[in-house]
C-alpha positions as CSV (number, residue, x, y, z in Angstrom):
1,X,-67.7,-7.4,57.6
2,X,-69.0,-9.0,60.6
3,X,-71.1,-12.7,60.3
4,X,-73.6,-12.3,63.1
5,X,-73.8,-15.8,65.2
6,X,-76.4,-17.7,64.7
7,X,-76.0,-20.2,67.9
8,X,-76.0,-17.1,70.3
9,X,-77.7,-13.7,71.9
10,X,-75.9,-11.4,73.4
11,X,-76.8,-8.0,74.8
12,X,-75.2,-5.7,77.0
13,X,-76.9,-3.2,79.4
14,X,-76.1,-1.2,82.0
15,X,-78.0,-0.5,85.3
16,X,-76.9,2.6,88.0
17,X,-77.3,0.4,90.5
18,X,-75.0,-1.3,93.1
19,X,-74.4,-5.3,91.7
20,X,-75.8,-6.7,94.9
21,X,-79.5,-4.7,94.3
22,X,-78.9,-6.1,90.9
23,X,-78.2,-9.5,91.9
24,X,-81.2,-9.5,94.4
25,X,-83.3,-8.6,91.0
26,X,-81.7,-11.7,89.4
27,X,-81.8,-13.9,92.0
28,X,-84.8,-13.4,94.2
29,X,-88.3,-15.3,92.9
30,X,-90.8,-12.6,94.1
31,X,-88.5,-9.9,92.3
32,X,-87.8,-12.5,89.1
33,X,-91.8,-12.7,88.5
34,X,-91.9,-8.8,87.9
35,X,-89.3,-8.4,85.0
36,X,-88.9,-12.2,83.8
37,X,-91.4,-14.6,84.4
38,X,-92.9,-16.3,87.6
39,X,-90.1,-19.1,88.7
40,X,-91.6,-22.0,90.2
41,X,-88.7,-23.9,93.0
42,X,-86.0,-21.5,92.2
43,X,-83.2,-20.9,94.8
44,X,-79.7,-19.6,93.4
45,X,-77.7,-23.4,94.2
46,X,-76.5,-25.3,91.9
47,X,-78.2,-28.1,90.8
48,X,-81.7,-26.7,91.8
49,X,-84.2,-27.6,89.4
50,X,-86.8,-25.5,89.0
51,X,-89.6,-24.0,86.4
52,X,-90.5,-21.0,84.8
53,X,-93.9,-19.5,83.8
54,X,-94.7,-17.3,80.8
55,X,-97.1,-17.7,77.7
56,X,-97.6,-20.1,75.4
57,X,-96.2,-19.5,71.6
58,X,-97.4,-22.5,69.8
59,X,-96.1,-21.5,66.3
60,X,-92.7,-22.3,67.6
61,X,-93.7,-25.2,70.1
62,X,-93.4,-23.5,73.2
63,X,-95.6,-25.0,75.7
64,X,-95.5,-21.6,78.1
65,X,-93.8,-23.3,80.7
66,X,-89.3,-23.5,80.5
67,X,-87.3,-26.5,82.7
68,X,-84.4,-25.4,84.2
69,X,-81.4,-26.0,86.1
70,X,-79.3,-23.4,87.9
71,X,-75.6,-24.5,86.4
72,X,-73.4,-21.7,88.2
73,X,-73.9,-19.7,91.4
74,X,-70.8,-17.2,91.5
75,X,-72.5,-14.6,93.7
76,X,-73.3,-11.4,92.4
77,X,-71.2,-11.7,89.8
78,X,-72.5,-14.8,87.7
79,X,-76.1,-16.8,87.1
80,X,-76.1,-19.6,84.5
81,X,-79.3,-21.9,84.3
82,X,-80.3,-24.1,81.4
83,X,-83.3,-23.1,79.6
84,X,-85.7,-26.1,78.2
85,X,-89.5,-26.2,77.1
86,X,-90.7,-28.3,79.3
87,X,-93.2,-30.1,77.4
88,X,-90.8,-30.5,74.6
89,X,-89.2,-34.0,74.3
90,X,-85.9,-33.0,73.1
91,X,-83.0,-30.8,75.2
92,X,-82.5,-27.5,73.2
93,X,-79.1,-27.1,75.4
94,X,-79.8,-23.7,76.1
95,X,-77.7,-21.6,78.6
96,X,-78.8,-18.5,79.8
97,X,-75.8,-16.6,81.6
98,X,-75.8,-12.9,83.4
99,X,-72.2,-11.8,83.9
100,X,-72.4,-8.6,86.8
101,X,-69.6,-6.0,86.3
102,X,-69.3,-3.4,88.7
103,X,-68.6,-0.3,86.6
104,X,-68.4,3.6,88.7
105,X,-71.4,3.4,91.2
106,X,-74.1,1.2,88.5
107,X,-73.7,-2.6,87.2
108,X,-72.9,-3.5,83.8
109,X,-74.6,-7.0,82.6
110,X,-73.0,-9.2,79.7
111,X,-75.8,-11.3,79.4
112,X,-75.9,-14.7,77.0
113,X,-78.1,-16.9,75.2
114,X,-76.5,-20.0,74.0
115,X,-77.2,-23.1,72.3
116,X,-78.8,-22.3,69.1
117,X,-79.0,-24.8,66.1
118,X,-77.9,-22.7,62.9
119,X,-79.2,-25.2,61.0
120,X,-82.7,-25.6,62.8
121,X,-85.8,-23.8,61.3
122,X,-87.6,-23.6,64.7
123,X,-84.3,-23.3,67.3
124,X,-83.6,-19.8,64.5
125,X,-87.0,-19.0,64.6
126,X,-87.0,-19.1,68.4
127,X,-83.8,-17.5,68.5
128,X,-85.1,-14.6,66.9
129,X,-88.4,-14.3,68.7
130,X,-86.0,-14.6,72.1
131,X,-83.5,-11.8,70.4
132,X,-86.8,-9.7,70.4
133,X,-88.2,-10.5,73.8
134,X,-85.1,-10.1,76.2
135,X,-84.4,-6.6,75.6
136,X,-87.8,-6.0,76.8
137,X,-87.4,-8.2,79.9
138,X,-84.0,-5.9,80.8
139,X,-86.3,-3.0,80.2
140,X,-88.3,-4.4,82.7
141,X,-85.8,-5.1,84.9
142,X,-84.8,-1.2,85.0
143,X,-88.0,-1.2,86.3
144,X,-88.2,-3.2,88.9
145,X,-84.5,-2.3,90.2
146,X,-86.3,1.5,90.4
């Protein structure tokens, strides 16, 4: 029997595309705002601070509008940013980390979502309204990368 973890997402999806178009998707604002959501200051460095755009959910506090700070720049093999409301007053310590993996002539991504409080109510709740929402941002992506 496997426990399923409660601090983490973690999905796996392969693209038949080369890692650098992949990367480009990842990594590239005007290309980020058609599968993601529209970043605001984003340039893969680390340290840049930047913002993302999306839609308000106020039954789990989220203002529409995500802080965050490019961690690791390992290029095209690895993106980590952390991932913060930005009209929230505490620091969820989210990470959000794509992992590239050539595999034949496409791109395998490992992708994580870190930082979940198993004890928290709203950090589960918004866990599992996230778990729902990024498949559909990779389906997205397939899109964009076509």
């Amino acid at each position: 029997m496997t426990t399923e973890d409660l601090t983490s997402i973690e999905l796996d999806h392969f693209y038949p595309h080369a890692p650098e178009k992949v990367w480009r998707a990842l990594t590239t604002p005007e290309l980020m705002a058609q599968w993601m959501m529209q970043p605001v200051g984003f340039e893969p460095v680390v340290g840049n601070s930047f913002r993302m755009r999306g839609t308000p959910m106020p039954n789990v506090g989220f203002s529409g509008e995500i802080r965050c700070e490019v961690i690791e720049v390992t290029a095209p093999e690895r993106l980590s940013i952390s991932w913060n409301d930005a009209e929230s007053d505490r620091e969820t310590g989210w990470v959000i980390t794509w992992r590239l993996h050539p595999e034949g002539t496409g791109t395998r991504i490992l992708f994580t979502h870190t930082g979940f409080d198993p004890d928290d109510t709203t950090a589960q709740l918004s866990r599992k309204i996230m778990r729902g929402g990024w498949p559909g941002m990779f389906a997205r992506l397939e899109k964009t990368l076509a």
